[in-house]
Structure formats: C-alpha cells, structure tokens
N, C-alpha and C positions, 0 to 999 in steps of 0.2 A: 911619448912620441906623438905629434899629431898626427890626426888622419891624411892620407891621402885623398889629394886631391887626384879626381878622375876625369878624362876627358873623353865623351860620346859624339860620333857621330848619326843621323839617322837619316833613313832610306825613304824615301816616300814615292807615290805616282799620284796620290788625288789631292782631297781636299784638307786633312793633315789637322784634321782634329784631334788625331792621336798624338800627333806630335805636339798639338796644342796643350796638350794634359804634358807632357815630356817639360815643355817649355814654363810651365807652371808652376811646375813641379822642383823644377832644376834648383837647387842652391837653398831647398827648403827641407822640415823634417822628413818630409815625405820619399826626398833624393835627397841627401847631404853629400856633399864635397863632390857634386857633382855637375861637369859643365856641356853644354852643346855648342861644341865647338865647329861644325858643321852640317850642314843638308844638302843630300842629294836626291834630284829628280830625276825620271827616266821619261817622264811628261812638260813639256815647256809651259804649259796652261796649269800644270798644278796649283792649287791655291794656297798649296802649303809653302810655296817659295815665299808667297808673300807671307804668311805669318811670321816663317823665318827671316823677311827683313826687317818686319816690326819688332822683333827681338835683336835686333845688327846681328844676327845670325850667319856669316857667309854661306852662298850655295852655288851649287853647280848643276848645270842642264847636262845628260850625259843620254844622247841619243843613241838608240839602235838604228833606225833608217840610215845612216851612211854604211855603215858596216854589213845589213842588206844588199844596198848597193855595189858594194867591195868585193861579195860574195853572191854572186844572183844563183850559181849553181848548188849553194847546200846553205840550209836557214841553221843548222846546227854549227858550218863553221865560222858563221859572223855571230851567234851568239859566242864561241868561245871566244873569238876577239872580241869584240867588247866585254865579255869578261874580264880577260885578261888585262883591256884596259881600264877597267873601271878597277881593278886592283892596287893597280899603277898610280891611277889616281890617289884612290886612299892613300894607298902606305908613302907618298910624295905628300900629305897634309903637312903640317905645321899651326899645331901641334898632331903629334899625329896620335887618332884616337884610339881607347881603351880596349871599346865596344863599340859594336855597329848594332842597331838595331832598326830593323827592318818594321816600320807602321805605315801599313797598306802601300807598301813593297810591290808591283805586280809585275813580277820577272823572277821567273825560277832562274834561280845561280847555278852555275854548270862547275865541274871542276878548277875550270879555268880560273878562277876569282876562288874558291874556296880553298885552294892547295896552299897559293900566295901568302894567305890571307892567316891562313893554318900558322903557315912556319914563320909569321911575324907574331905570332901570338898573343894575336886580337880573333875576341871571340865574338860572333854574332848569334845576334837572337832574333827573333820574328811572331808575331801577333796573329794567330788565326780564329776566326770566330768559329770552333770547331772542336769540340772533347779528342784528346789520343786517342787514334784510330776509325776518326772519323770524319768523314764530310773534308779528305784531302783536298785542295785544290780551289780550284775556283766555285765562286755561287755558293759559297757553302753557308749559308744563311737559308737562301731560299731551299735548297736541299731538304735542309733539316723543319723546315715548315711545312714541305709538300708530305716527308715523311710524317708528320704529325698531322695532317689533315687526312693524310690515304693510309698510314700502316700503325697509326695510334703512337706511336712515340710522344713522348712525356715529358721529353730532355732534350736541350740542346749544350752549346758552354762556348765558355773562350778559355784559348790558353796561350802560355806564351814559353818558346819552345828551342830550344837549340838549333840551327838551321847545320843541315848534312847536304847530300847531293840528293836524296830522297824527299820531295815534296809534302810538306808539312809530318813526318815523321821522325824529326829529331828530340833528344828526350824534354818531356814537359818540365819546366822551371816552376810553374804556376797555372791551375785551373780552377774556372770557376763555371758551375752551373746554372744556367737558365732557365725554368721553365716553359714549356710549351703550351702554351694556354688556349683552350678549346675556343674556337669561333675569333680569332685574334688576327687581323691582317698582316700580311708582309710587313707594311710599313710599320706596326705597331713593334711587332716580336725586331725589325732592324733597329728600330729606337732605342728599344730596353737591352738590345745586343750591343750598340755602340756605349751606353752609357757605362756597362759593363769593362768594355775593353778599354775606356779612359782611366778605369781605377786600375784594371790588373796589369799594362804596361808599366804604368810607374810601379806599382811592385814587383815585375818580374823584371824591370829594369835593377830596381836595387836590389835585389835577389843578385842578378849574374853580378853585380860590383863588389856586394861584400863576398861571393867569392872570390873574385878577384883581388879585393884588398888582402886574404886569407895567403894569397902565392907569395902577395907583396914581402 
C-alpha cells in the first residue's frame, strides 16, 4: 500500500524562516509525502507571505483589527470571532489540510478555533523557543538569557508541542537543548536558537504525520 500523502497548512506572523525550513523540507527525506498546501498570516507585511509565493504556495491575510472594531466593548469577544472565523477558513480549504502548524504563530487560539478544529480531526502543533514548562509565552528567548546572565541558568531549548487552550503547555512532540553560554549576546544565543528551531520543526512536523499516518 503506498504511503499517504499528507497535506499541511502553516500559521505564521513574521519573517517565516521557519516556514522556510518547512518548504524545503516538503516532498524530501526529511518530510516525505508531505505537502504545503497553504499559509496563513495574521500580519499583511509578513515576509513569509512572500516566501510562500516563491513556492505558488497559496495564502491568506486574516486580520484581527476589523473584529476589534466589531467588538470595541470586550478584546476577548473579537478574539473568539475571529477564531471562530479563522476556523471556517481552514476547515473551507481545498484540500483541506492534515495539520496546522503554527511557525512564529503570534496569536494565542482561544477555544473558538480549537473546539472546530478538534472535531474535524486536524491536529495542530506550534514552535516555541522554550523547554516544557518554561519561558511560556512571549520573549522567551530573551527571558531565558536574562535568566543566565542574572540567576546562572545553563539551558535554554526549543520544542515543538501540541497546541491546547493553555499557552505553550500542550504535550512536547520534540525537544531540543541549547546552551547558554557565558558572556554571549542576545543576538548571538537568537541565532543559534533559530538555527535550532529550523531543524526541530521539520522533525516534529514529521513526528505528528507519521502519527497521523499510524490512525490512517
């Protein structure tokens, strides 16, 4: 029987270097039988829109400011609306995909978009430069540097992780450690962090697929 072929979509807000490893990676040993059949921005200036057109990658701009607008009284209930329509979105693809994997994602998903998303039975993953149980949330790079220049810390990591409705605490797929190295700047310790997280997405991407092929 051959393998299944897989289709991904991925989330991005910035510059989509991660996604660039993803796109590299796609249709090779590294990802086999695996496609990126779409990109979505939460930012219009991402650059990652453009790498995904140098790949004819289709993408979609999917803004929160109108849904602020819609909602001026609660920032909670235009985030579930656009949740919920960025749900819509997805599960309306063609093809519609496998996994979602979230590389430098920066919008915590509320239930709105995770319950949908649940009972279509597409699972999502997410990229954090950060060991389980650590450095949740935003800046967690700088974090985990300040903590090694002020409280001795040794270690930092990236993992890549299950997304829940709890911010960066769904279970680790795959980590990897860093170290923290005395007298080393920001910018150095972000460089050796990102180079990191280019290799562990594509394996915690094909991590969650051949579980998935395991249900197929």
């Amino acid at each position: 029987m051959p393998d299944t072929q897989h289709n991904i979509a991925v989330l991005i807000s910035g510059n989509g270097s991660n996604l660039q490893a993803l796109i590299d990676a796609a249709n090779t040993p590294s990802l086999p039988n695996t496609r990126i059949t779409h990109v979505i921005s939460n930012r219009k200036a991402a650059y990652g829109l453009e790498r995904a057109a140098r790949a004819s990658i289709p993408t979609t701009y999917h803004n929160l400011l109108p849904y602020k607008k819609s909602h001026p009284e609660s920032v909670d209930a235009a985030r579930a609306a656009y949740d919920a329509d960025l749900a819509s979105l997805i599960l309306a693809l063609t093809p519609r995909p496998d996994l979602l994997v979230c590389a430098g994602w920066m919008h915590i998903v509320t239930p709105s978009f995770l319950t949908p998303i649940a009972a279509a039975g597409i699972k999502i993953i997410n990229l954090h430069p950060a060991l389980p149980g650590e450095f949740a949330g935003a800046g967690a790079i700088e974090r985990a540097w300040r903590a090694g220049r002020e409280e001795g810390l040794k270690r930092t990591g990236v993992m890549i992780h299950e997304v829940i409705a709890e911010v960066d605490a769904g279970e680790a797929i795959v980590t990897k450690e860093v170290e923290l190295r005395e007298g080393e700047g920001l910018e150095e310790l972000e460089g050796r962090m990102h180079e990191v997280e280019h290799g562990l997405i594509v394996e915690g991407t094909r991590r969650a697929l051949e579980g998935l092929r395991k249900k197929d």
